[in-house]
Each structure stands twice: as structure tokens, then as C-alpha cells.
PAPASE-821823 format. One line per 4 residues: number of its first residue (from 1); their letters; for each residue x, y, z of N, C-alpha, C. Coordinates in steps of 0.05 Angstrom, whole numbers, plus 5000, padded with zeros to 4 digits. Example, Ala and Ser with C-alpha at 12.3 -4.5 7.8 and 13.67 -1.06 7.14 Angstrom:
<nodes>
1	as	5264:4886:5156:5246:4910:5156:5264:4934:5156  5257:4955:5142:5273:4979:5143:5258:5001:5157
</nodes>
This chain:
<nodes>
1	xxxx	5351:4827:4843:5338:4853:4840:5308:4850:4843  5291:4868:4858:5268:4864:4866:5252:4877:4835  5239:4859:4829:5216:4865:4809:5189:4879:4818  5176:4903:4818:5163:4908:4829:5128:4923:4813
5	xxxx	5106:4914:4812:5085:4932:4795:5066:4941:4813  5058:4964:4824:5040:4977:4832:5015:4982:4819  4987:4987:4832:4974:4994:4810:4949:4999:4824  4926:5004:4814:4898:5014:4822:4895:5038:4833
9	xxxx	4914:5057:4832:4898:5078:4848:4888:5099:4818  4873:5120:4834:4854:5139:4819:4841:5161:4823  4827:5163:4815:4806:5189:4827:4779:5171:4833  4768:5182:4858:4747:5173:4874:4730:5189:4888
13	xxxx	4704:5194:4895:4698:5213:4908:4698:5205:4932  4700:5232:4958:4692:5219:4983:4675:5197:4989  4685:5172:5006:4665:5152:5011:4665:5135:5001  4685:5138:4978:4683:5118:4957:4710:5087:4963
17	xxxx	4708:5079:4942:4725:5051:4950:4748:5050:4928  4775:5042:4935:4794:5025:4914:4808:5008:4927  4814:4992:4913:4830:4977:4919:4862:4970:4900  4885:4981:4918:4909:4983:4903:4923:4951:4903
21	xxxx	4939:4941:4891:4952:4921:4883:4988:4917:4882  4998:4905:4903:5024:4908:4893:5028:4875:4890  5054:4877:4859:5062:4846:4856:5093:4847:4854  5110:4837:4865:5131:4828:4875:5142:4812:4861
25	xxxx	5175:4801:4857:5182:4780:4846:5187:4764:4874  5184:4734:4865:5187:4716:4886:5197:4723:4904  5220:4722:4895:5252:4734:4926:5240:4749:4943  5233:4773:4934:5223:4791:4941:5201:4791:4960
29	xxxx	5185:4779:4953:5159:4778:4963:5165:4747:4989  5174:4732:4978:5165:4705:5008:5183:4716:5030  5171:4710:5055:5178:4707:5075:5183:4741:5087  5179:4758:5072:5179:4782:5083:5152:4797:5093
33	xxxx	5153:4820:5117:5136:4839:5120:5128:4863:5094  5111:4862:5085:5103:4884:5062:5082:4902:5072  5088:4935:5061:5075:4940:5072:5057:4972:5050  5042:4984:5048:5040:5004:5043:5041:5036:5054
37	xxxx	5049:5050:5045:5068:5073:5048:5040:5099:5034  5049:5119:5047:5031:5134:5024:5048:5165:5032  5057:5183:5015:5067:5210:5008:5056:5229:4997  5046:5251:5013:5043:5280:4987:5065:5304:4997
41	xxxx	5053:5312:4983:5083:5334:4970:5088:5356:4999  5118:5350:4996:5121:5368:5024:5123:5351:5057  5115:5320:5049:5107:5309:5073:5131:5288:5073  5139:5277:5095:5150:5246:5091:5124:5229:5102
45	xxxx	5148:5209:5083:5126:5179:5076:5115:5166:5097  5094:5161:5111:5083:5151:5127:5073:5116:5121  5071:5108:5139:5063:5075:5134:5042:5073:5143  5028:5058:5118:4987:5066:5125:4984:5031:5138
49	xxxx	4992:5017:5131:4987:4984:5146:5013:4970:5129  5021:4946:5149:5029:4928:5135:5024:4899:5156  5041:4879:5135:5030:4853:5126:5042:4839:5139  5055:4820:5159:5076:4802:5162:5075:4774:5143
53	xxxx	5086:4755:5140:5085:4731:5125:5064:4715:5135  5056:4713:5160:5033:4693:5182:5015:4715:5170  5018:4735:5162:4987:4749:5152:4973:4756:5176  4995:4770:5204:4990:4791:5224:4994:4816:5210
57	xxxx	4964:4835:5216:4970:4859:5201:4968:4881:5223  4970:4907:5219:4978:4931:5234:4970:4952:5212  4957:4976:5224:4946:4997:5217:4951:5024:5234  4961:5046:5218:4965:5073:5229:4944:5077:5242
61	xxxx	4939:5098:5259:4911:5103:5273:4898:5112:5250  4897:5133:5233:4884:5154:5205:4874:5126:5193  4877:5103:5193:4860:5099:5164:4852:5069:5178  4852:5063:5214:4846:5032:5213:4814:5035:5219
65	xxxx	4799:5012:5207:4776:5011:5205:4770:5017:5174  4785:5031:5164:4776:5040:5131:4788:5023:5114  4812:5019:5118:4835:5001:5101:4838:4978:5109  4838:4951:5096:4844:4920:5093:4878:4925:5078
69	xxxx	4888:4903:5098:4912:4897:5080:4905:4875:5075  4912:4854:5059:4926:4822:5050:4944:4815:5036  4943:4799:5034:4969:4783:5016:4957:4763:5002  4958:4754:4982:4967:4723:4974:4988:4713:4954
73	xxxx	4998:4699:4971:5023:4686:4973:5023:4674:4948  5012:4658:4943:5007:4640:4917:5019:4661:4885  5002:4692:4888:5009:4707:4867:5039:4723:4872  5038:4732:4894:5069:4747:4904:5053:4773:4905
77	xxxx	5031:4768:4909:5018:4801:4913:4999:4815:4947  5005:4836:4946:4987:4847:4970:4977:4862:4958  4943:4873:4966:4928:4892:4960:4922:4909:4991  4907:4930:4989:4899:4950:5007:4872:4952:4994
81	xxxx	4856:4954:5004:4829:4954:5000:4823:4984:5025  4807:5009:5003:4810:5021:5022:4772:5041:5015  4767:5031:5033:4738:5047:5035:4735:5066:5045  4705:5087:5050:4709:5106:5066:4727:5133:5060
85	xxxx	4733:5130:5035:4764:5153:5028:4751:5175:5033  4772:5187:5044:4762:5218:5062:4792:5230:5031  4792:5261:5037:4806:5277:5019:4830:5281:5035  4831:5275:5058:4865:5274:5065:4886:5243:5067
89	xxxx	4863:5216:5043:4878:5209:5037:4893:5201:5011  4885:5230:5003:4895:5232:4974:4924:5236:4972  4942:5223:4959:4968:5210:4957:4978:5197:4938  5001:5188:4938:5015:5175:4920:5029:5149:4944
93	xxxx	5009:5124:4934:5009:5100:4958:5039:5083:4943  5061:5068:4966:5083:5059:4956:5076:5023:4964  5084:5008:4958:5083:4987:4970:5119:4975:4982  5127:4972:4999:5153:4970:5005:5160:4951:5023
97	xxxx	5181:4932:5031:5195:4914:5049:5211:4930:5063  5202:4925:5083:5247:4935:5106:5265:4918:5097  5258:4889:5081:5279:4876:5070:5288:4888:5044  5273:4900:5034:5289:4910:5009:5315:4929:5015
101	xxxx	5311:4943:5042:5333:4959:5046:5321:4989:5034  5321:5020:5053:5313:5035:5048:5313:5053:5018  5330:5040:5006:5323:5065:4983:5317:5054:4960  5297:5034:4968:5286:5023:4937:5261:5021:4936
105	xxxx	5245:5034:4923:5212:5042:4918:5206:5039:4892  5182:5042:4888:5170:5029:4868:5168:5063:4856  5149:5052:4833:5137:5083:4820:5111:5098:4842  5100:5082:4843:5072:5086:4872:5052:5087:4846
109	xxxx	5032:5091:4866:4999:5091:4848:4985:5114:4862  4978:5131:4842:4969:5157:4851:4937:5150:4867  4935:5160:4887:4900:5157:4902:4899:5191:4905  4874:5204:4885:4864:5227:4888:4833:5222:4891
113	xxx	4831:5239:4919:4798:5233:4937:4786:5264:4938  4762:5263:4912:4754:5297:4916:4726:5290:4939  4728:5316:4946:4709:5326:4978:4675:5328:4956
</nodes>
């Protein structure tokens, strides 16, 4: 069973910076693609960047240049480092594997960006 803790998001003003945190249990985390996800209400879940294991990353068009993914391996964790927050990327961010198999998500970490 995948162990999973999300965390860092908040309220920020436009322009401003966070950086969210996801930590994984081992299994879970080696050798897989991770990635973050972000949802608001009424929308499906879109994939804002993810991670491969070589630490090749990929970014939606909306947020590349603004958002860092990484990993390190050592902790079982990836962060998103995300600068520049505009108010349409205020959300509830997921961190997720295609190895986990689609219907298993975390709680997410709320990111609210006022104008």
C-alpha cells in the first residue's frame, strides 16, 4: 500500500513563490515517474509537470518556466517549486504515479493565489 504525505501549499499573493512537497513510501516512490496534478472545482485534473526516475522532467505549456519539478531519491520525495503564481493557479495540487494505478490520490495541498 502506497504511503503517501503532501504538503506546502497556501495562500500567496500574485508573484509570489511556494514550494509543495510530496513523500512517498519506498515501493512507491523508486523507480517510478511522479508527477504533480492540480484540480478546481468543476474541472478535471490536469498534469502540471512530472518527474521520470533519470530525473527527465516535462511541463504543461500554463506553468513551464514558472514551475521546477525534482526529486530526491535519497528522501522518497519530489517537490514543485513554483514561482511567478498568477490566480489561475489556484488549486488543490495532487502528487501521483501511473504506477500506482488510477484511483489512488492523496489528500492534495491546497495552492490559493489572490490577484
Amino acid at each position: 500500500q502506497v504511503q503517501l504525505v503532501e504538503s506546502g501549499g497556501g495562500l500567496v499573493q500574485a508573484g509570489g513563490s511556494l514550494r509543495l512537497s510530496c513523500t512517498a513510501s519506498g515501493r512507491a516512490f523508486a523507480g517510478n515517474a511522479i508527477g504533480w496534478y492540480r484540480q478546481t472545482a468543476g474541472k478535471q485534473r490536469e498534469l502540471v509537470a512530472i518527474i521520470r526516475p533519470e530525473k527527465n522532467t516535462g511541463y504543461s505549456d500554463s506553468v513551464k518556466g514558472r514551475f521546477t519539478i525534482s526529486r530526491d531519491n535519497a528522501k522518497n520525495t519530489v517537490y514543485l517549486q513554483m514561482n511567478s503564481l498568477k490566480s489561475e493557479d489556484t488549486a488543490v495540487y495532487y502528487c501521483h504515479s501511473p504506477a500506482w494505478g488510477p484511483d489512488f490520490w492523496g489528500q492534495g495541498t491546497q495552492v490559493t493565489v489572490s490577484s
